[in-house]
Every structure is written in structure tokens, then in C-alpha cells.
C-alpha positions, 0 to 999 in steps of 0.5 A: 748965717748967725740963725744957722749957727745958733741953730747948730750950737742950740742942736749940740748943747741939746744933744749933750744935755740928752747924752748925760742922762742916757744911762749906760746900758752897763751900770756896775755898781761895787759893794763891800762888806764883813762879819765875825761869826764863832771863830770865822771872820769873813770879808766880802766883796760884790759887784752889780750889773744893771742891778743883777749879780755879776761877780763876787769874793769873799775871804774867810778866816777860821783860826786854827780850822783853816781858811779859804778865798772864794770868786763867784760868777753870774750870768743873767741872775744865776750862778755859772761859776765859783772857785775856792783855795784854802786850808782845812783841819784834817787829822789836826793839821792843815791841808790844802783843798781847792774846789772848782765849780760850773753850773748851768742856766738851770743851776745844775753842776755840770763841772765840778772839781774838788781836791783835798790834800791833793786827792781828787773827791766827789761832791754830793748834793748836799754839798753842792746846795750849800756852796750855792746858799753861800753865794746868795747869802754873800750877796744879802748880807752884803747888800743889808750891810751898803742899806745900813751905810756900811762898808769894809774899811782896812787900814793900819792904826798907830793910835793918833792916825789911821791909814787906809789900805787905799793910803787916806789918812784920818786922824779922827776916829768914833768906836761905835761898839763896847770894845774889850779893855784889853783892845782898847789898851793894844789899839792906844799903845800899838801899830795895828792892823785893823778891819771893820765894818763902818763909814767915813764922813766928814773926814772921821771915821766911824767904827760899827764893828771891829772885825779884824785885829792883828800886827801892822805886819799882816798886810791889807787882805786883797780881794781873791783874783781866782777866776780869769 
């Protein structure tokens, strides 16, 4: 009887040893990542199944030319679906525009819906072509950003404790970048809103790149949720 029933624990445990190192056949792995070009500020967030895209956000700020928020899809590699709303400069003010697109397997626009000031308008290759690099481009620069170490961090600094969007609070902060006098002095003497690009370790936060600061008012920015 007890060679039975240590046969039968000795099955199990072997059992459970071989179960723990099954990988799961859906592996999602979730990157974020930012940068300042000219007068734009990107944020962007991408999401990996079994090391393929899968799903991807970005939200781009322009200053006075506008903003937009974008979701993208994938299927098996390639790009199936993309939408966007925002704001655009238009006659020196701002107007609504969205864009809706599906592709097929071959990448081809087999829908696509683009309004502008609620005017419905054509999209030309050109234009298609480069909503497609921006996807791609979203994705390296997202994956060379996690290679480095780095992340997009968003939080509220009231100059002695900083506290995430996710509600971590850290009271030791490295600026790893030269920063203006003049944001040095408004970061030691304000409630900031603040988004970068760096890490934490050891319960300190590193900042490699400042790319977003503004009033504690203005909220944490949420990745967009346009595609159901």
C-alpha cells in the first residue's frame, strides 16, 4: 500500500514540475515607451503575443497644430485594423478629424474611413502608406526603448514625493538629463504633472528623458481604448 501511494505522490509532483515549465501557448508580453520630436510628444503603448504584435496605442500631443489618439491591431504579423480621433489645425483653428481603417492579409485598404470637420474624405496611397509606417515605427521605437531599460513613467511631483499614476510613491529621484534652470526651479517649488521616459530600481526613480510637464491638473494620460 504505501509503494502505491508513493508512486502516486511521486506521479504528481512530476506531473506538476512538467506543468510549470509548459509555456502557455498565449504569452502576452506589454511595453511602453515616449519621445519629444519638434513641437509633438508621443506616448506609446504595445502589446506582444507569442513575440508577434498583437495590439498597440499611442497618444500624440502637437501643441497648437492639434492631437490625436490612436489603437492598432494585428493579426498573425500584419496590420488588420487601426483607428484614430483627434484634433487638427485647419484654417488656424482646430478641428475634429477621426480615421477608421481595415487591411487585408496582403496589407491592402479594404476599408477605410476618413472625416475631417465632419466632411467625409478619400485617402490616397501616400496617405495610407504612411499610417502603416507609423505603426511599424511605434513598435521599434517601443521595442529599442524596453532594450535600453526604459519605460513610460507618469506621475504627479510635489517636489519631496513623487507618485505614480498606478499610486507608488517614491521619494528618491535621479535626473539623468541637463534640464533648463527654469524646470529645475518649477519641479523644486510646484505640484507637477510629469511624464518620462526611465526606470525604477531599488525604490529610486531614474529620469533619462523629461517628456511631459504640466500642472498636477492635468491628469494621468490613459492608454486610448477605440477599437472593441
Amino acid at each position: 500500500m504505501k509503494k502505491i501511494l508513493l508512486s502516486i505522490l511521486f506521479s504528481t509532483f512530476l506531473m506538476g514540475c512538467s506543468s510549470s515549465h509548459t509555456p502557455s501557448l498565449e504569452q502576452y508580453s506589454n511595453y511602453t515607451s515616449g519621445q519629444t520630436m519638434g513641437d509633438a510628444t508621443s506616448f506609446y503603448w504595445y502589446t506582444e503575443r507569442s513575440a508577434s504584435p498583437n495590439s498597440a496605442a499611442d497618444y500624440v500631443a502637437s501643441g497648437d497644430y492639434g492631437w490625436y489618439k490612436s489603437n492598432y491591431r494585428w493579426d498573425e504579423g500584419t496590420l488588420r485594423e487601426l483607428k484614430r480621433e483627434g484634433e487638427q489645425l485647419q484654417k488656424k483653428s482646430l478641428v475634429p478629424y477621426s480615421v477608421h481603417l481595415r487591411f487585408n492579409d496582403a496589407g491592402e485598404a479594404i476599408y477605410q474611413q476618413y472625416r475631417v470637420d465632419g466632411k467625409i474624405l478619400p485617402l490616397d496611397e501616400e496617405q495610407l502608406s504612411h499610417y502603416l509606417q507609423q505603426a511599424q515605427y511605434l513598435i521599434s521605437e517601443t521595442k529599442n526603448k524596453d532594450n535600453q531599460g526604459l519605460e513610460l513613467i507618469q506621475g504627479v511631483w510635489d517636489g519631496e514625493v513623487f507618485e505614480t499614476c498606478t499610486g507608488h510613491e517614491y521619494t528618491q529621484m535621479e535626473f539623468n538629463q541637463t534640464l533648463p534652470s527654469f524646470v529645475v526651479s518649477r519641479l523644486a517649488s510646484l505640484d507637477n504633472y510629469i511624464a518620462f521616459l526611465g526606470k525604477i530600481r531599488n525604490n529610486r526613480v531614474y529620469i533619462e528623458e523629461l517628456l511631459m510637464l504640466a500642472d498636477e491638473n492635468h491628469g494621468c494620460v490613459e492608454k486610448p481604448q477605440l477599437l472593441k
